[in-house]
C-alpha positions in Angstrom: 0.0 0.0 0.0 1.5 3.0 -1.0 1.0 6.2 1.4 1.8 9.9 0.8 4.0 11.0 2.9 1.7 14.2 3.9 -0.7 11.9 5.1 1.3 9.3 6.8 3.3 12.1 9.4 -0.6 13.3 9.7 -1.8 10.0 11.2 1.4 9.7 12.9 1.2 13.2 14.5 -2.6 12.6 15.6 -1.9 9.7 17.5 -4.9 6.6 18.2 -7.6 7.7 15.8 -11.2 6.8 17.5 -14.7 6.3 16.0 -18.1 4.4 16.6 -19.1 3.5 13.2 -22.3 1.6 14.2 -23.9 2.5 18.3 -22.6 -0.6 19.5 -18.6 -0.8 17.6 -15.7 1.2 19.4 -12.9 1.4 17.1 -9.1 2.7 17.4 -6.6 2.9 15.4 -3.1 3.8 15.6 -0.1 3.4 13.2 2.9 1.9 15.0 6.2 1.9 13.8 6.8 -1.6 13.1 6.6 -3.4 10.6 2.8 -5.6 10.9 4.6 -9.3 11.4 5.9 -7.8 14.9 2.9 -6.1 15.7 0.5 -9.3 14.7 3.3 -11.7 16.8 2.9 -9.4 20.0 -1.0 -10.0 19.4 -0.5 -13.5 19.2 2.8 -14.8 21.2 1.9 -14.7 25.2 4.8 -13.7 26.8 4.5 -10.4 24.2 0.8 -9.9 25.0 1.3 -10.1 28.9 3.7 -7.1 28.6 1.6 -4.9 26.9 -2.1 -5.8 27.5 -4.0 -3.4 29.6 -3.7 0.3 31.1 -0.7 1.6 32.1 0.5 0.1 35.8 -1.6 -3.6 34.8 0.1 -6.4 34.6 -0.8 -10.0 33.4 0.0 -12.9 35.5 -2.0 -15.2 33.5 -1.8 -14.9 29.6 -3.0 -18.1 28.3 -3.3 -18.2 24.0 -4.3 -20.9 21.6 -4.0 -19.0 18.3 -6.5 -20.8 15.7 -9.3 -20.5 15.0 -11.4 -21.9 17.4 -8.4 -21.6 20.2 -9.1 -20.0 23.2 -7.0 -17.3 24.8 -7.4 -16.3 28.7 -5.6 -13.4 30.1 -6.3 -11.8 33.3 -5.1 -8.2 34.2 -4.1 -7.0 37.3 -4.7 -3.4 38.4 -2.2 -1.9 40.7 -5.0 -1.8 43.7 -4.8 -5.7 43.3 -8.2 -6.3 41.4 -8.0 -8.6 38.7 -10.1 -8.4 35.7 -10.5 -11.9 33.3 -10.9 -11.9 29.7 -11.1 -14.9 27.7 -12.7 -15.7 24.3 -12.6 -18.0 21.3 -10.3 -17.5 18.3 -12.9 -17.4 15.5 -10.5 -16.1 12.7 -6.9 -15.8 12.4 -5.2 -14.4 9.2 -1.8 -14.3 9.7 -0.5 -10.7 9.9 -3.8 -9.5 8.8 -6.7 -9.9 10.9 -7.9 -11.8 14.5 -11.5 -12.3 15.2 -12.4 -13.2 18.6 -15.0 -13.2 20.7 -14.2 -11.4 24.3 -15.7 -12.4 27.3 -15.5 -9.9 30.6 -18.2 -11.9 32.8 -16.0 -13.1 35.1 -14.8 -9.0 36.4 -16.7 -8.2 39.7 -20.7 -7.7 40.3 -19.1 -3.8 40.9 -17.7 -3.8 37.4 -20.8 -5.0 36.1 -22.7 -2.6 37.9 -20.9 0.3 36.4 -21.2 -1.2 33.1 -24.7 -2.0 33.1 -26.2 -0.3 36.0 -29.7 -2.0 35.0 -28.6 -5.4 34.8 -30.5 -8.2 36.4 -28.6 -8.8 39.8 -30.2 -12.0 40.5 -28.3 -13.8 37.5 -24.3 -13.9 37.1 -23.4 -11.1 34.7 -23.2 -11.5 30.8 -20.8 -9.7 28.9 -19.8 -11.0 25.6 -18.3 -8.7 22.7 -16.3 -9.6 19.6 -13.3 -8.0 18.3 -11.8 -7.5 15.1 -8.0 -6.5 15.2 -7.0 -5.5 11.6 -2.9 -4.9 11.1 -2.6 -2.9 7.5 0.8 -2.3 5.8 1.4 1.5 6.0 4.4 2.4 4.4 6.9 0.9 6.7 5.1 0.7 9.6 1.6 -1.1 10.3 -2.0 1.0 10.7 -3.3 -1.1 13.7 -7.0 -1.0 14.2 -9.0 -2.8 17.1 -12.8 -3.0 16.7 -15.2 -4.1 19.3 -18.7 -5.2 19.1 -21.1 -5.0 21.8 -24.2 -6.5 22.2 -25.6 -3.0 22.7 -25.2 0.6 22.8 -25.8 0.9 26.5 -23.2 -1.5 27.1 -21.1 0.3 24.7 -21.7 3.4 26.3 -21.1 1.8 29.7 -17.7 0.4 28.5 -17.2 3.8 27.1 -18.0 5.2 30.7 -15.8 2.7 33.0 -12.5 3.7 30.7 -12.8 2.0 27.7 -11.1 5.0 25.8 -8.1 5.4 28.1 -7.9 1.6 28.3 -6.9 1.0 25.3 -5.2 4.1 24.3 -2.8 3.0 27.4 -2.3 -0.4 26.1 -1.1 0.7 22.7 1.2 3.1 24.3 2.3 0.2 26.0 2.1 -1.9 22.4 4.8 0.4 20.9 7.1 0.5 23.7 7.3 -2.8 23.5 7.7 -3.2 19.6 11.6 -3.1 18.6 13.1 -0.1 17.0 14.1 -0.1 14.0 
């Protein structure tokens, strides 16, 4: 893919690039300087993911990936107040260094999580949350236009993730994405 050089320091200089293209999608996108086999193998490898997966000051004790497609993957995050918060999913599409589908499960985070999520929930049943994701990695010059798109079930749990720090989330964690990513 060839890109003008006006437009790629533009994307560069804006940093992650949000949008909701449907009420219940959050999308980012960033372009990281790298080229997209590293960026798709710190998706996929486990010891890459658990350095960079979550906001700043997380860590990831348990980072647990089978990549095909239907592998699971399991990763729980730790926040620096000690609360952990498990994802897991199913691998339902894996292009290697193009694209990931996978579904994304948060019902095992706290009833207080949920609550803030989904403040109308029924509390008399364990909490639901089930998304998918679709992580695209595009040749951009030299260096690979990442974009992560999640799908919720509906816009007020959209919104809700929007609301608990959805945004900041994940604009951490692909700060932390490029740290990690050799220079060239």
């Amino acid at each position: 893919m060839a890109v003008a050089r006006n437009d790629l320091n533009t994307a560069l200089a804006s940093g992650p690039m949000m949008t909701a293209s449907d009420d219940r999608d959050f999308v980012i996108t960033r372009v990281l300087n790298a080229p997209r086999t590293l960026v798709f193998d710190a998706w996929t490898i486990p010891k890459h993911m658990a350095r960079w997966w979550g906001p700043r000051d997380f860590t990831n004790p348990v980072c647990e990936m089978d990549v095909r497609p239907g592998g699971a993957y399991r990763i729980v995050m730790r926040g620096p107040d000690g609360a952990e918060y498990p994802v897991s999913g199913v691998f339902q599409e894996v292009v290697r260094p193009e694209r990931l589908i996978m579904s994304m499960d948060c019902s095992e985070h706290t009833d207080e999580w949920h609550d803030q999520v989904n403040p109308v929930r029924d509390k008399s049943k364990k909490p639901f949350l089930m998304a998918l994701q679709i992580v695209t990695f595009e040749e951009f010059g030299a260096k690979t236009k990442l974009t992560v798109r999640t799908r919720f079930d509906s816009p007020l749990i959209r919104d809700g993730m929007l609301k608990v720090g959805m945004t900041e989330g994940w604009s951490q964690s692909l700060d932390r994405l490029e740290a990690h990513l050799p220079r060239e």
